[in-house]
C-alpha positions as CSV (number, residue, x, y, z in Angstrom):
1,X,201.0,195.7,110.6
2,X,201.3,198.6,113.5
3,X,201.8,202.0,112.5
4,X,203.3,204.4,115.1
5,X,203.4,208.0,115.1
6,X,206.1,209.7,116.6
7,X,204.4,210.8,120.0
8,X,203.0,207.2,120.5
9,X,206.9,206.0,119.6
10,X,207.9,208.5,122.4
11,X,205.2,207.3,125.2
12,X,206.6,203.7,124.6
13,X,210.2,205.1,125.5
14,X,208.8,206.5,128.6
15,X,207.0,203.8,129.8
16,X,210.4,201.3,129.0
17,X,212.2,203.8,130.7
18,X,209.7,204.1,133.9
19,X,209.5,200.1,133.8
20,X,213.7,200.1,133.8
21,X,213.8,202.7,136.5
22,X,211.3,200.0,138.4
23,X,212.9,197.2,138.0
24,X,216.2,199.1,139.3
25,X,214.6,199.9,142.3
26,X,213.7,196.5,143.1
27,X,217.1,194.9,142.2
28,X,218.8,197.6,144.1
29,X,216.8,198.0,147.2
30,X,217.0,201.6,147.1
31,X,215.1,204.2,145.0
32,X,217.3,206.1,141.6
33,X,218.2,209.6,141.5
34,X,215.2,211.9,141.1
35,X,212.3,208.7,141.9
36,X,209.6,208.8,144.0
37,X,212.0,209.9,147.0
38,X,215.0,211.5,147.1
39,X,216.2,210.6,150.3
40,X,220.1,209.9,150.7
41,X,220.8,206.4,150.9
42,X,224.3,206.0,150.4
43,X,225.6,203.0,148.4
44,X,227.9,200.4,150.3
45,X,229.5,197.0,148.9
46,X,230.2,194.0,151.8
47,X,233.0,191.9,151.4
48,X,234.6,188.9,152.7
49,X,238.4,187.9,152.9
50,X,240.2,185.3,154.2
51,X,241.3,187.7,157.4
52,X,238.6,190.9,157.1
53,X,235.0,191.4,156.9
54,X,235.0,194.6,154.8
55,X,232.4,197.6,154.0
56,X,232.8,200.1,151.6
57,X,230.7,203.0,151.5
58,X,230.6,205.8,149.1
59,X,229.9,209.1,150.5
60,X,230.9,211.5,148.8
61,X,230.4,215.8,149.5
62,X,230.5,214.4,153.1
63,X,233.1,215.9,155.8
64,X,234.9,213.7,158.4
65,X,233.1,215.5,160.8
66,X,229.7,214.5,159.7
67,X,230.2,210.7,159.9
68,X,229.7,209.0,163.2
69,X,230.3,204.8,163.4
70,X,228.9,202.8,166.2
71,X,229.2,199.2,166.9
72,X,227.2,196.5,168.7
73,X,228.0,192.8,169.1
74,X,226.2,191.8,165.7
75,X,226.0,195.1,163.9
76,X,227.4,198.1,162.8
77,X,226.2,201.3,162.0
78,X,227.2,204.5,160.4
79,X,225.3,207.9,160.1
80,X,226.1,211.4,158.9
81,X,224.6,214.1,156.7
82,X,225.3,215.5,153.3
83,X,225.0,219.1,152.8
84,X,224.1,221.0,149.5
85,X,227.5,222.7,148.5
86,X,225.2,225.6,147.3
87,X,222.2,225.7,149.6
88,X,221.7,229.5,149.9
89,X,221.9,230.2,146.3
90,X,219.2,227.9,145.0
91,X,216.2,229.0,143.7
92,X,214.8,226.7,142.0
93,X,215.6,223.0,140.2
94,X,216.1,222.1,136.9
95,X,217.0,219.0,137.4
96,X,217.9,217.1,140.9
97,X,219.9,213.9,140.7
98,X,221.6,214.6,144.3
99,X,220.2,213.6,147.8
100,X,221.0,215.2,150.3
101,X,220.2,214.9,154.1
102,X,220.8,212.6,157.2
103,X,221.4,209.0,156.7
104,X,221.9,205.4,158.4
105,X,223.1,203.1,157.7
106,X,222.9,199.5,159.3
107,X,225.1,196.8,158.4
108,X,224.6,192.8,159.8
109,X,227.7,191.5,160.9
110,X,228.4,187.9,160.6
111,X,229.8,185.8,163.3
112,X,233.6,184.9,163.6
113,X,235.1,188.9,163.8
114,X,237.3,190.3,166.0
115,X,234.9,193.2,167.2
116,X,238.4,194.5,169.3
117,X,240.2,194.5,165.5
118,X,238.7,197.4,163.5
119,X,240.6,199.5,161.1
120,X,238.4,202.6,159.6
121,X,239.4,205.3,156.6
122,X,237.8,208.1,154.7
123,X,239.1,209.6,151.9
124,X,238.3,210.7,148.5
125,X,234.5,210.6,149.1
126,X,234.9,206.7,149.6
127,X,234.8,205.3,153.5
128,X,236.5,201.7,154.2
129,X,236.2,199.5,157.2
130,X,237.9,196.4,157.9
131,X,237.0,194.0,160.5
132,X,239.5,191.3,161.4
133,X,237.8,188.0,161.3
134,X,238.9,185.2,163.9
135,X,237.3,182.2,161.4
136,X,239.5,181.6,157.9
137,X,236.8,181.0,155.0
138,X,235.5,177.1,154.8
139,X,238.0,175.4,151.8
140,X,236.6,172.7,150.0
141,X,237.9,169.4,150.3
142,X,238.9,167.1,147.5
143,X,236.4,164.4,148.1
144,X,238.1,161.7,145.4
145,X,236.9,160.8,142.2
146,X,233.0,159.8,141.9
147,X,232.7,156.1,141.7
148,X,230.6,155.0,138.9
């Protein structure tokens, strides 16, 4: 039978909580708020619909004017900065969960768009791009009944 005091209870939490905070990171491809870098890396979903090729990108605390897109045959990019709101007034952290800073962002694009087609919107801190696609998604095909 183990017995644990309290502050070896409490190191065990930390190091599940370090492991979690790992494991995270790897999943994600990106580091959490307050790890071992706090560089902004702005979170963005890719999706696919029968007639767009869509990314959504969360940046929020960013203005309009900040944000820059560009566009190649196979890729897009975006870039911008995020300011600190409260720069001038900071003396020190208690705790720091934010990045802030310069970012890019480089996103694949698959074949079959309509690179001439692109519809682009910020607002409320979320930024949505839609690029036509020229190729419908494969359907499957009913392929009969398996014969025995």
């Amino acid at each position: 039978m183990y017995v644990f005091d309290r502050k070896r209870i409490e190191e065990l939490g930390e190091s599940q909580s370090e492991l979690k905070q790992g494991f995270q990171e790897l999943l994600n491809g990106r580091t959490t708020p307050g790890g071992p870098t706090n560089e902004f890396i702005p979170p963005a979903d890719v999706v696919v619909s029968e007639k767009h090729f869509s990314i959504i990108m969360e940046l929020a605390g960013i203005r309009r004017s900040d944000i820059k897109l560009g566009l190649s045959a196979d890729e897009l990019w975006i870039t911008g900065t995020r300011r600190c709101p409260v720069n001038s007034e900071i003396e020190r952290y208690v705790n720091m969960e934010l990045s802030y800073g310069a970012f890019e962002r480089r996103i694949r694009l698959p074949g079959g768009i309509d690179t001439d087609d692109i519809d682009a919107n910020y607002s409320e801190g979320f930024l949505v791009i839609h690029i036509a696609r020229t190729a419908g998604i494969p359907v499957p095909l009913n392929l009969g009944k398996e014969e025995a």
